[in-house]
C-alpha positions in Angstrom: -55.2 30.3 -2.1 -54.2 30.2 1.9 -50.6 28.6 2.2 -50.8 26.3 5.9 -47.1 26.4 7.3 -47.2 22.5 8.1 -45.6 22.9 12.1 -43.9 19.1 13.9 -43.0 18.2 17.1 -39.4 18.9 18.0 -37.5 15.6 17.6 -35.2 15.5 20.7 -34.0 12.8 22.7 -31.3 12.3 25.5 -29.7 9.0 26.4 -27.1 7.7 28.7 -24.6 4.9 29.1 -22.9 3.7 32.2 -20.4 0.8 31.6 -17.3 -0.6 33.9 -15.6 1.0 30.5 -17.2 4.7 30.0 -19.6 6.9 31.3 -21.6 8.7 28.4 -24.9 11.6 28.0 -25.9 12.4 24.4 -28.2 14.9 24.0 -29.5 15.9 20.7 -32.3 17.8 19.1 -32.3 17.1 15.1 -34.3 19.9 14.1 -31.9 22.2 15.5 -29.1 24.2 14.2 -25.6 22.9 14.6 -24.9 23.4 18.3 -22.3 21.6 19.6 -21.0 21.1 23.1 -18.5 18.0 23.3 -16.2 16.6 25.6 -14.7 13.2 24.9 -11.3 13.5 26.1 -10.1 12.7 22.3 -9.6 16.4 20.5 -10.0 15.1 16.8 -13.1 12.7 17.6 -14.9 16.1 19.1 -13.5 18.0 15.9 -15.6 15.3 13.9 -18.5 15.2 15.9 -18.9 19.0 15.6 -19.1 17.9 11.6 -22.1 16.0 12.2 -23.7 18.9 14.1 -22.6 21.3 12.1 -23.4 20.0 9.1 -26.1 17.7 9.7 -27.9 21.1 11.5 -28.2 19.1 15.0 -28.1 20.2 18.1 -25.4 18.2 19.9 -24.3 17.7 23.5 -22.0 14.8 24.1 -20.0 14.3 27.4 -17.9 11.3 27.9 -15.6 9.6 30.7 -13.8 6.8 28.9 -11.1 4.2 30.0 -8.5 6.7 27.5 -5.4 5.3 29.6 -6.0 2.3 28.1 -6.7 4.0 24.4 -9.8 5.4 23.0 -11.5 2.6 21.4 -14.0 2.1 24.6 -15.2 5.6 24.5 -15.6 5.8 20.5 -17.4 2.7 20.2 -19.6 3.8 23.1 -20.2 7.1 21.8 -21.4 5.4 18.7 -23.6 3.4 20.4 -25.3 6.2 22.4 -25.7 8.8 19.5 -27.8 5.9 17.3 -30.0 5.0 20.1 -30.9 9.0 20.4 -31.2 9.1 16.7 -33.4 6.3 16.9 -35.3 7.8 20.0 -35.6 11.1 18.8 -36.5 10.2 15.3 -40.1 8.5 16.8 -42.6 6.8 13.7 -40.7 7.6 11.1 -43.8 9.8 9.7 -43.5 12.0 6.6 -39.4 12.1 6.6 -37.7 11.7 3.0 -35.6 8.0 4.6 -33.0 8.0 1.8 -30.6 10.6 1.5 -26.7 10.9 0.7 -24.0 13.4 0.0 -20.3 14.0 -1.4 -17.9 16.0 0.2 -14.5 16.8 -0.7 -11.6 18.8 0.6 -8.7 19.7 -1.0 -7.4 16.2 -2.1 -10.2 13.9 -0.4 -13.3 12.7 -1.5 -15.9 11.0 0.3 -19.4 9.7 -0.8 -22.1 8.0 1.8 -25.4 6.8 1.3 -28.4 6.6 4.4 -31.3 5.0 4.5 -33.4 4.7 7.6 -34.5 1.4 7.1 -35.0 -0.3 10.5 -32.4 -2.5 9.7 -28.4 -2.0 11.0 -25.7 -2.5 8.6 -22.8 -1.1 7.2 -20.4 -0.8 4.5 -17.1 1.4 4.6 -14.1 1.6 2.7 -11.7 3.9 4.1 -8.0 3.3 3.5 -6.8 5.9 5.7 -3.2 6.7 4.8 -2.1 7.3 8.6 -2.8 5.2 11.6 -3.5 8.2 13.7 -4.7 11.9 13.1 -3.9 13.2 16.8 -4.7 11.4 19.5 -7.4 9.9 17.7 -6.7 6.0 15.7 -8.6 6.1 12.6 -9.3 2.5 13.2 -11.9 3.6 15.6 -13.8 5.8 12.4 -15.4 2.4 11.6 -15.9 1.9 15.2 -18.4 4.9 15.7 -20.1 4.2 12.9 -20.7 0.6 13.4 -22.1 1.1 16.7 -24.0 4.3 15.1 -25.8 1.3 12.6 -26.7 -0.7 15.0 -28.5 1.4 17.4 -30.0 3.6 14.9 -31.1 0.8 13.0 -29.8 2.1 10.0 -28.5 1.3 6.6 -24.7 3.4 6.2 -22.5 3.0 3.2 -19.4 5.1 3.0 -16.7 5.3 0.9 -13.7 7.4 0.7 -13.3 7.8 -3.1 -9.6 9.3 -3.0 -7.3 10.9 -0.3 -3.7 11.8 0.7 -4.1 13.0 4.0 -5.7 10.8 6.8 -7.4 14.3 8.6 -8.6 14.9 5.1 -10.1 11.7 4.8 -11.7 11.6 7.7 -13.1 15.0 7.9 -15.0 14.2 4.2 -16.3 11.0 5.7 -17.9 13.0 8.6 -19.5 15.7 6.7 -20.7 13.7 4.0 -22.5 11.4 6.8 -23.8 14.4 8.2 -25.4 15.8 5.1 -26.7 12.5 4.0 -28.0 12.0 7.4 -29.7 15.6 7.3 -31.3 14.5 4.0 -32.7 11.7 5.4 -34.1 13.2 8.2 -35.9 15.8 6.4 -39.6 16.3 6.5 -41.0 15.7 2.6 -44.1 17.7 2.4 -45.7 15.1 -0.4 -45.8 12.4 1.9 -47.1 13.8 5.7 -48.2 11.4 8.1 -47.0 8.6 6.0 -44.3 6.1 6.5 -41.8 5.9 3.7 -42.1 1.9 3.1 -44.7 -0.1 0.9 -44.8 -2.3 4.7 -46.4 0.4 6.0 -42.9 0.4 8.6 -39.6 0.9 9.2 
């Protein structure tokens, strides 16, 4: 019996967005292997983006100018925004991927749990009491933020739930990995179904 290593087309995409608020490139390859290159002005929102990279094995390269003397909400949201539209770009038809997928992380005292499902259709669901306002420079207010612009330009499905926590960086750091390995999940190739779409539509 002859084994066929089943080969597909490197899923990259790059996108940009100009606004009178930020200035944004995302470039991604999700087939990669966690590179990261970010500069967002905000240290602890480029220590969670390296999560997703890291952990989600993607190939990230994020550089944003943002209105930051005003705060960092403009350039969080709007990174958000521009990561799901290259998710959404660079993930193409949807062919032969697994769709679902989800993950818990903990560390030390914090545990998070989120669920993915590449549906077509935006929406999310978080519950994070964070038990600080701000982890740096970065207001963890703006966690739900990146995510809901995430949802709605990846067209995607995103619960997440921060089961227990003390420590806000904690918290937040479980939330990001555990997106990032549900996320990888999701993306994955499932050799049982090549070439089809995931749906009983026949879509997503």
């Amino acid at each position: 019996m002859t084994l066929i290593a089943m080969t597909h087309a490197p899923r990259t995409a790059e996108v940009s967005r100009n606004t009178a608020e930020t200035k944004i490139t995302v470039k991604l390859n999700l087939d990669g292997t966690g590179v990261a290159k970010l500069h967002t002005g905000i240290g602890f929102f480029d220590h969670m983006l390296d999560q997703i990279a890291r952990h989600g094995l993607i190939d990230l390269d994020i550089h944003a100018i943002g209105d930051l003397h005003i705060d960092g909400h403009h350039t969080v949201e709007d990174v958000g925004i521009a990561f799901g539209q290259a998710v959404h770009k660079a993930v193409g038809d949807k062919k032969g991927i697994r769709r679902y997928g989800h993950a818990y992380v903990p560390l030390d005292e914090a545990l998070s749990r989120v669920v993915i499902d590449l549906s077509g259709r935006p929406g999310l669901v978080m519950h994070v009491p964070f038990k600080s306002g701000m982890v740096g420079e970065f207001d963890t207010q703006l966690a739900y933020e990146f995510f809901q612009g995430f949802v709605n330009h990846a067209f995607v499905t995103l619960h997440i739930d921060n089961l227990r926590g003390e420590n806000a960086h904690h918290q937040a750091e479980t939330v990001f990995k555990a997106f990032a390995r549900a996320l990888r999940a999701a993306l994955e190739h499932d050799p049982r179904t090549a070439g089809v779409i995931p749906s009983t539509k026949g879509t997503l």
